[in-house]
N, C-alpha and C positions, 0 to 999 in steps of 0.2 A: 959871674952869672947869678941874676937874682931867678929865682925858680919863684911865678905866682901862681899861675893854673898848673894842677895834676890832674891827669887823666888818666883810668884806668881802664881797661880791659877787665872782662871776668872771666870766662871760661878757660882753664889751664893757667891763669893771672891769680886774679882774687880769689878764684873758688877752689877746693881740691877737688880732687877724684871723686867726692863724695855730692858737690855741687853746693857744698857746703863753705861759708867763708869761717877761716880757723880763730879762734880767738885774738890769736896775735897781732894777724894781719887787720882785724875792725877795731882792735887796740888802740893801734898804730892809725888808719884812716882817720879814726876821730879825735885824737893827737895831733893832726894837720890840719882837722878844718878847726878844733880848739885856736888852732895856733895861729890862724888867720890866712889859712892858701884855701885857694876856690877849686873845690874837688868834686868830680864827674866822672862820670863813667862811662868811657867809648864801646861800644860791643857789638856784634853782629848777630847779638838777641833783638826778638821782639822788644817794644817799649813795658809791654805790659808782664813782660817776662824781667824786665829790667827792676821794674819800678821797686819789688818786696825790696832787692837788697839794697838800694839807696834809701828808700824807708829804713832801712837795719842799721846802713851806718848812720844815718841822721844829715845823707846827700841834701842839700833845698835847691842845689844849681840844675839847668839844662841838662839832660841827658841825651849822650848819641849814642842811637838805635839802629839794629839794619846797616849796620858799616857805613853809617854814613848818610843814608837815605830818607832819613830823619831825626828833625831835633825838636824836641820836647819840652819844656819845664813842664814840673811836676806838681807846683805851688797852683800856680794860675790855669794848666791844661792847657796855656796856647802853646800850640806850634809854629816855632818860629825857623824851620825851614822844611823843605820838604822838596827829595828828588828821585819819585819812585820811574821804574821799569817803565816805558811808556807801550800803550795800551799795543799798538798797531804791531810792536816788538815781542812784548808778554804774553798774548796770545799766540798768537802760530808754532812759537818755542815750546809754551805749556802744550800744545796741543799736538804738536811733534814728539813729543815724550812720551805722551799719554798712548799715542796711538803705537806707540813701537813696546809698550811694555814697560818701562821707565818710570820711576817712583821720582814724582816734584812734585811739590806743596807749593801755597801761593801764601801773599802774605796783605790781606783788602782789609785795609782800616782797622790794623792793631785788632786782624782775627784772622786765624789760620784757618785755611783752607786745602781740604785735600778732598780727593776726588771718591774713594770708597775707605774702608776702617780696615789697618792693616799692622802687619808688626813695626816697616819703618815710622807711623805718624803716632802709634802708640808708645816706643821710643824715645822719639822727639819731644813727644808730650809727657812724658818721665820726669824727663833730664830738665827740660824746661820750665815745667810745671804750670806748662799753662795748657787750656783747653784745646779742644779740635773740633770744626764742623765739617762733617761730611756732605759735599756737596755734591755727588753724582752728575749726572750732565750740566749740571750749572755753570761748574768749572769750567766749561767749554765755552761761558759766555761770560766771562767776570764783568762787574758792573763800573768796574775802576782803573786804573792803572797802581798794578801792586808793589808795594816798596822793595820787595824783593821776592826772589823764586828758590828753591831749594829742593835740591837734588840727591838723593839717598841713593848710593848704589854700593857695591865692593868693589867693583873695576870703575874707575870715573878717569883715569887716565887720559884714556883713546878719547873716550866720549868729550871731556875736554877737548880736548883739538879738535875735534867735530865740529862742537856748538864756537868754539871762535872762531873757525876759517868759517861758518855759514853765516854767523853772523857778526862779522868784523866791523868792528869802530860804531858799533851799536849795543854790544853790550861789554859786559865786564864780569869775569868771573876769578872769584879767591876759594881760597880753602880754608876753613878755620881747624876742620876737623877731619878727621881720616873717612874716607867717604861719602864726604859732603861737595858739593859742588854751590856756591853760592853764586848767583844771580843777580846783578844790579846795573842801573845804568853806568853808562861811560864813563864818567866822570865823577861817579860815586864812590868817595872813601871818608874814612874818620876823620884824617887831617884838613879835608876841604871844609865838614861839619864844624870842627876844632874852629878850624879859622873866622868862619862865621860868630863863631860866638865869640871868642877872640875880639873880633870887631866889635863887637857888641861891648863889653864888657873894658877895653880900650889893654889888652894885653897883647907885647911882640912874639912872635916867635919864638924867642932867647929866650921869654919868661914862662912858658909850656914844659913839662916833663910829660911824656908818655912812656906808660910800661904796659907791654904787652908780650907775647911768644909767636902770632901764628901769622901766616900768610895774609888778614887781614889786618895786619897792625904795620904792616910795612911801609905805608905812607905813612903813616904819624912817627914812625919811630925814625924813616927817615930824615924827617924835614923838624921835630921838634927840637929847642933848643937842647933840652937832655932826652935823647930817647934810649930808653932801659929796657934791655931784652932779661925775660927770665930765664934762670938758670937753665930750664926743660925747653926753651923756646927754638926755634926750627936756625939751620945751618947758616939762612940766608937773613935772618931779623938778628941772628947775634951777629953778622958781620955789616950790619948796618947801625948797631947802638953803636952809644959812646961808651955806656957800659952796662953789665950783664950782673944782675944778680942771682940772688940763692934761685932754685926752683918752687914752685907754686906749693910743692906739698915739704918744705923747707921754709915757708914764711919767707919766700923772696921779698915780697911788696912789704913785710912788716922792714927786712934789711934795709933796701933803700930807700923807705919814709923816715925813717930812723937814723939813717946817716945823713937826709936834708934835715932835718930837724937839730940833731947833734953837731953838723958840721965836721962830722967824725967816719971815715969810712970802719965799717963794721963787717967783722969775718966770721963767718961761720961756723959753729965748732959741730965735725963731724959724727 
């Protein structure tokens, strides 16, 4: 297997606990795009939440954003795909939430939107580092169809099974994070983005590496030719890699850049 495109994941992947990318592992990234593989970052961050860390490592490829919802280059600004929530669906879901209590944030043209100022979008806006506008009853009339929707709760279990038996085979929803509920269309994941650009760039399948940990990297890690679960990564992506590296605050991603690079599989010392 020749390995040309690496895709990454960030959150629980490239970043630690601290949201922070640890030296080893941006080490290591700019050690592979030195070395001539086309490296990208898949995540179900905003674009503009994405962007600082492929500035960090010295990314110049497409980036995919929103799990898949959109793809980006970050040289020229065009977008070169785009499959966000469609209007007729994003609203009455957004407004079905709002109206029962329910914390969802919208996501209209690479700017978040949330409906009053609160702890979960102050939160959000922490960890992600990107801004928030308060939209008050605007949100009740988004101007767009938004790339994605996101839902902050503690119990989102039940609530899941709710929002997909009401709205079956219209939308799609993952988890990256504990108490997150993400929101996209049907057919919206990283691998399908992957593939697109793929096409573009004239890469197989065989030739993709994807590493990721969370319920949103499950198509990619299923269907790429290496797909690499982190050591910390969920029950269901590790039995879908070929194989599992260190965990995220271990320099998993420095391990298996490092062992495609060397040719060498590389062990951890505890």
């Amino acid at each position: 297997m020749s390995i040309k495109c690496i895709a990454l994941d960030l959150d629980d992947t490239l970043l630690d606990k601290n949201k922070d990318i640890a030296p080893e592992d941006a080490a290591a990234v700019k050690k592979a795009i030195a070395a001539g593989y086309y490296v990208t970052l898949a995540t179900g961050r905003m674009y503009r939440s994405a962007l600082p860390y492929a500035r960090e490592l010295g990314m110049t490829h497409p980036l995919v954003v929103y799990n898949g919802a959109w793809l980006k280059d970050p040289l020229s600004g065009e977008v070169l795909g785009a499959w966000p929530l469609p209007l007729e669906v994003a609203q009455p879901l957004l407004d079905d939430c709002l109206s029962r209590g329910i914390y969802i944030q919208a996501y209209v043209d690479d700017t978040l939107w949330t409906e009053r100022d609160c702890e979960e979008v102050r939160f959000y806006s922490r960890f992600s580092r990107v801004p928030y506008e308060v939209k008050g009853d605007a949100i009740h009339h988004l101007p767009q169809a938004p790339h994605k929707l996101l839902v902050i709760a503690k119990q989102v279990k039940e609530l899941r099974a709710e929002l997909e038996q009401k709205y079956a085979g219209r939308i799609k929803i993952v988890s990256s994070s504990k108490g997150f509920l993400e929101i996209t269309a049907p057919g919206t994941n990283k691998w399908h983005a992957l593939q697109v650009l793929a096409g573009r760039e004239g890469f197989t399948d065989e030739e993709i590496m994807c590493v990721g940990d969370s319920d949103n990297d499950l198509d990619m890690i299923t269907h790429a030719g290496l797909g690499v679960a982190m050591g910390n990564a969920r029950d269901s992506v590790c039995r879908a890699a070929r194989v599992v590296t260190a965990p995220n605050e271990r320099h998993g991603v420095a391990v298996i850049l490092n062992s495609i690079l060397t040719r060498q599989v590389q062990v951890p010392v505890e």
